[in-house]
N, C-alpha and C positions, 0 to 999 in steps of 0.2 A: 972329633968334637964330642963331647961327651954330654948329656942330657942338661944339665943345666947352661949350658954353653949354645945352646939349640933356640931358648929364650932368651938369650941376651939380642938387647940391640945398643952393644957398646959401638962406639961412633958411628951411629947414623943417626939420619935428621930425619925429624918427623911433624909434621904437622897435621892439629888437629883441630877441626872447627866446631866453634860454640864450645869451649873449653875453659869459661869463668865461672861455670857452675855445673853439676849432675854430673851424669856420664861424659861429658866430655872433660870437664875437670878431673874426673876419676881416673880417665884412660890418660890423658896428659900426665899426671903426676906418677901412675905406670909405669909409663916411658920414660919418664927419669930416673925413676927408681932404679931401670933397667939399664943405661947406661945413655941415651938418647939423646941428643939435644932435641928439644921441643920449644915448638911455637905455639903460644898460643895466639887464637883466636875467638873476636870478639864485638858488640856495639859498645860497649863502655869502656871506657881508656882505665880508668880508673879500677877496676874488677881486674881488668886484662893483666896492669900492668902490675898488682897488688898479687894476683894468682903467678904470672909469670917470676916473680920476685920470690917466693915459697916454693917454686920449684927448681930456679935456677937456668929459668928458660927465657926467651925474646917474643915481646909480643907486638901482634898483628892486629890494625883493628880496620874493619869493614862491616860495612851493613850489606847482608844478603840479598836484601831485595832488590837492591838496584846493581843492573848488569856493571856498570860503572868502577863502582868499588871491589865487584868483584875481578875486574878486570886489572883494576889499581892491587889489590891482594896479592894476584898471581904474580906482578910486575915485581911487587916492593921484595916477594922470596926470591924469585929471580937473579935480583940484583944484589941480593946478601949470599946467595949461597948457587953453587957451582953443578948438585944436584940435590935430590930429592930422595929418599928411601921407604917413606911411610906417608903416604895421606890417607889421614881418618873424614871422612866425613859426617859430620853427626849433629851439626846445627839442624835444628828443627824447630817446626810451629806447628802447632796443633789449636785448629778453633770450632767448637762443636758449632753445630747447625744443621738442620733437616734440611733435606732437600729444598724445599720453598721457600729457604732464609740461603741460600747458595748464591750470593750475587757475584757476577764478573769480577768484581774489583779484590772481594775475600777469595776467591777462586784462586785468582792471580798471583794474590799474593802466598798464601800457604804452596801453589806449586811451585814459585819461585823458590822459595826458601827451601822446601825440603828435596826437591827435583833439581829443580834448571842450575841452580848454584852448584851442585854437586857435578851434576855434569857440564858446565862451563868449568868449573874451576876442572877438573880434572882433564880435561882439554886444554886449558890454555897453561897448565904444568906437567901436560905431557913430556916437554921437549928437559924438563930437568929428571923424572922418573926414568926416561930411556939411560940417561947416564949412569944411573944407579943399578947395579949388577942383583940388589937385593930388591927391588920394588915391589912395593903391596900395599895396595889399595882396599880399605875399610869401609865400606858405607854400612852405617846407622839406621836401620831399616826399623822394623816394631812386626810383631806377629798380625800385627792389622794388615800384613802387605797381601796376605793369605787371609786370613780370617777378619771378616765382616765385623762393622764396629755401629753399633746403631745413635743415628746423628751424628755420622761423622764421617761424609762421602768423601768433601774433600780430601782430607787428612789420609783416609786412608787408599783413596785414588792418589794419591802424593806418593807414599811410601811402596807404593806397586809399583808405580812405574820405575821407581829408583830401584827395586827389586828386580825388573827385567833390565833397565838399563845395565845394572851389576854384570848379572849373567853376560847380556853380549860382549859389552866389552873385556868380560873373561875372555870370549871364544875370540874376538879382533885384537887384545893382545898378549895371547899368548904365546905367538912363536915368538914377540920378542921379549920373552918372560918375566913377563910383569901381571902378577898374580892381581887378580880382584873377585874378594869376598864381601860377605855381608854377614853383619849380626842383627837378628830380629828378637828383643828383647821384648818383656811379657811388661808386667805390672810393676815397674821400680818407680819407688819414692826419689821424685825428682820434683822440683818445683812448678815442670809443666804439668805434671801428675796430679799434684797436689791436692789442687780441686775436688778431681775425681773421687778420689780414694777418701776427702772429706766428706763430700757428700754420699758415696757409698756405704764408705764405714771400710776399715781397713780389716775389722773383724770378718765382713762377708767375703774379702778379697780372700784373708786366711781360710775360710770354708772351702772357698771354690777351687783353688790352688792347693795339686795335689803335696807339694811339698809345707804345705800349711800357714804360707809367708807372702807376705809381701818382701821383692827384691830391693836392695840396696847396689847403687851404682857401683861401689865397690868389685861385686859381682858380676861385672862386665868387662870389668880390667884383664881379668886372667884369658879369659875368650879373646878381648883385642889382642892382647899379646900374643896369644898362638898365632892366630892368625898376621900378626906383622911381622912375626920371627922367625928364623928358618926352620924353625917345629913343625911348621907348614909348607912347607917349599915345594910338596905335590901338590896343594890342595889350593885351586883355582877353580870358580863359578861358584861356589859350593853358599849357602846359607845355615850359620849355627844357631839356632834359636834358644833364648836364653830365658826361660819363664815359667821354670820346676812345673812343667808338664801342663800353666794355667790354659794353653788356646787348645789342648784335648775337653775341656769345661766349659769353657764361655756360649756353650748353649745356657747356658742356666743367668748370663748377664742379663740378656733381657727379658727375663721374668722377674727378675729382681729389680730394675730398672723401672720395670712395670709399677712396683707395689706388692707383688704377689707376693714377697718373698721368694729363701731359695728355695724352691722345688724342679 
């Protein structure tokens, strides 16, 4: 097999959630590029089937929060297809809030989405990944899983626990060699982003960020790729973090956050 032959994922199926916008549309449409059948995933039928149409793929629509759908999701792959090669998981929700605006029901709901879905769905499609001699598992982590994000416990108590859950089930399924990584991407302009990077200023992002940019989902794609394609075929537990060096800086977010400017 020869280098470029190492990122191909000419026929195998992949699914990948929250994939009608941002980085999950970025990595979806990757994977096609790449040879893939892909599913998307999604809460708007309309989005889903409108993105699945431009890349030449079949789409999936569930709403994460409710165990339900998620359970209906892994049913309805199940029953289209015989195994499983790739699952990305990358649906996410992000909702700031300090500590004393953290109420049960916002709690619940960001873990569910970024956590328990992940690890439900990837539970109850265990049993088509075992059949796939290629498997590898994606979760969609953020460098908030490691570094501290101010107002914003939930969120990145979400993306940590999905962070060790990664890792274990590296180490529980590895002897049946089914690889699971994580990518923990820094500051990409995505529409959960959005916000942010408006009320920051995308010019202070560019200061802070040693590579002097804000990321484009684009930029995530090449990272999933390795990681879903046999380029990786050692490389199990492992987290690539993708954020031109911005979470060695993010001491300096909340002085800026503050008022202070950067200093």
């Amino acid at each position: 097999m020869n280098a470029l032959e190492l990122f191909s994922l000419q026929g195998r199926t992949a699914l990948v959630t929250g994939s009608t916008r941002g980085i999950g549309k970025a990595i979806a449409t990757g994977f096609a590029e790449a040879g893939a059948r892909v599913y998307i995933h999604g809460r708007d039928a309309a989005d889903g089937w409108r993105t699945a149409t431009e890349i030449g793929g079949q789409f999936l629509r569930a709403d994460l929060t409710q165990i339900e759908e998620v359970e209906h999701l892994a049913a309805e792959l199940s029953a289209r297809e015989d195994r499983l090669d790739v699952l990305v998981n990358n649906a996410g929700l992000e909702v700031d809030a300090t500590l004393d605006r953290i109420s049960p029901e916002l709690l619940g709901r960001v873990m569910r989405v970024n956590f328990e879905a992940a690890l439900q769905l990837t539970r109850l499609l265990l049993p088509l990944l075992r059949r796939s001699a290629f498997a590898s598992v994606v979760n969609i982590t953020s460098i908030h899983d490691h570094v501290p994000y101010y107002g914003n416990a939930a969120y990145t108590s979400s993306k940590a626990a999905l962070a060790m859950f990664s890792k274990t089930i590296a180490v529980e399924l590895g002897p049946e060699a089914i690889r699971v990584n994580t990518i923990a991407p820094g500051a990409v302009e995505t529409d959960m982003n959005r916000s942010i990077l408006d009320k920051v200023g995308r010019e202070n992002f560019g200061r802070w960020i040693p590579l002097g940019r804000v990321g484009q989902p684009s930029e995530i794609v090449g990272p999933a790729l390795f990681l879903a394609s046999d380029a990786a075929s050692y490389v199990s537990g492992a987290t690539l973090v993708v954020d031109g060096a911005y979470s060695h800086h993010l001491v300096r977010y909340r002085v800026a956050n503050k008022g202070s400017g950067d200093s």
